[in-house]
C-alpha positions, 0 to 999 in steps of 0.5 A: 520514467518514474510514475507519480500520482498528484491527488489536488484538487485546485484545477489550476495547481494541479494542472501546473504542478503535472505540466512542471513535473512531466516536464522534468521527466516523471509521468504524473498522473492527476486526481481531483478528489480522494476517491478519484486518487484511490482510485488510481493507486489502485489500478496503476503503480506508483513511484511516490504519491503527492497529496493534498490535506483539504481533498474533497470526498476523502481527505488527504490523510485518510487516503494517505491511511488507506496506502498504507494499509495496501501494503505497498511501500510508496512514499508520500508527500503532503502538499498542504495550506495548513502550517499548524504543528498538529497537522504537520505531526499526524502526517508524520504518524500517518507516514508521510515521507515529506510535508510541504506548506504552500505556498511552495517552490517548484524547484525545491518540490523538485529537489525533495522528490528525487532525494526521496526516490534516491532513498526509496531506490537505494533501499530497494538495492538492498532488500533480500528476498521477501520472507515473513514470519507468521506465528510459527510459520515461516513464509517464503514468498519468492519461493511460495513456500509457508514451513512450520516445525511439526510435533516431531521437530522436522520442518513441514512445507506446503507449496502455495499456488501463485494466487494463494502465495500473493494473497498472503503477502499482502496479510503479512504485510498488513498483519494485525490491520484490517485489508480492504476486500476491495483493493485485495481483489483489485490488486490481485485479481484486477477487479471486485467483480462478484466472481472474483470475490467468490474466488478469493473466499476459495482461496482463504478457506485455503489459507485458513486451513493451511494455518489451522496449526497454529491456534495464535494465528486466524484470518478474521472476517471484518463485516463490511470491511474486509478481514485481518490476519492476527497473529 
């Protein structure tokens, strides 16, 4: 059963919209403000995200900007009363997969939620193993693996720990935009508890040093934020 996340803040729009929704199959989970909905894509996984623009707390664009800075590839749609041209294009640049104005049929939201998860699931079909170039390092992630050609023309390889190879991924995919600390430490380690984060300035003090032969190539502290891997 695909698992959607539905951020409206109308009690009784979004009540209907996940009695309709579950109905037709998908469990859907139900998040009344932008911080709420953060929240819950967080803690849970999700097949596609349905966004109200007007939220409370967070608008629907910055939450929308956050998901896309996790690294997941989740695809989103804007449920929205604005039907302005500019509002419909910074969707778009944002990363929207769909912009529906209200008011708007069930059955034709229906309609673009399963072509979209169609497309999102075909595209999955193909994708080779994760690898991700960074600087001169190449990385392997399926088989934890970061190799760089040394001095001497032969290929270096360190064997990175499960922790290590996870974190990377989610810098390589974010690479040259900032990562919240937070949903780091969430998405890798279950929560930000004050331990946890501890743990994880281990593991990057690792990953520096990993990368330290490549002087194109720095994992940043960003104060109050959290870090960027540039490169």
């Amino acid at each position: 059963m695909p698992k959607l996340l539905l951020v409206e803040d109308d009690p009784n729009l979004g009540m209907l919209l996940q009695e309709y929704l579950t109905s037709k199959g998908y469990d859907t989970d139900l998040a009344t403000d932008g911080n709420q909905g953060w929240q819950r894509f967080v803690d849970h996984a999700y097949d596609l995200c349905l966004f109200d623009v007007m939220l409370p707390k967070k608008d629907g664009f910055s939450l929308a900007k956050e998901v896309r800075m996790s690294g997941r590839d989740v695809p989103i749609i804007f449920l929205t009363a604005k039907s302005m041209k500019e509002d419909t294009i910074q969707g778009f640049r944002i990363g929207a997969d769909d912009y529906m104005t209200k008011p708007f049929s069930m059955e034709e939201l229906l309609l673009r939620i399963q072509a979209i998860l169609r497309r999102y699931h075909k595209t999955d079909e193909t994708q080779q193993p994760v690898s991700y170039q960074i600087g001169s390092f190449s990385f392997d992630f399926a088989h934890q693996l970061l190799t760089r050609t040394g001095a001497d023309g032969e290929p270096q390889a360190v064997k990175l720990t499960s922790k290590e190879a996870a974190l990377l991924k989610l810098f390589a995919q974010n690479k040259n935009q900032p990562l919240s600390r937070s949903f780091a430490l969430k998405l890798i380690w279950g929560d930000d508890s004050y331990f946890n984060a501890r743990s994880m300035d281990v593991y990057i003090t690792k990953l520096r040093k990993y990368l330290k032969d490549d002087e194109a190539v720095q994992i940043v502290n960003l104060h109050g934020e959290g870090f960027k891997l540039m490169a």
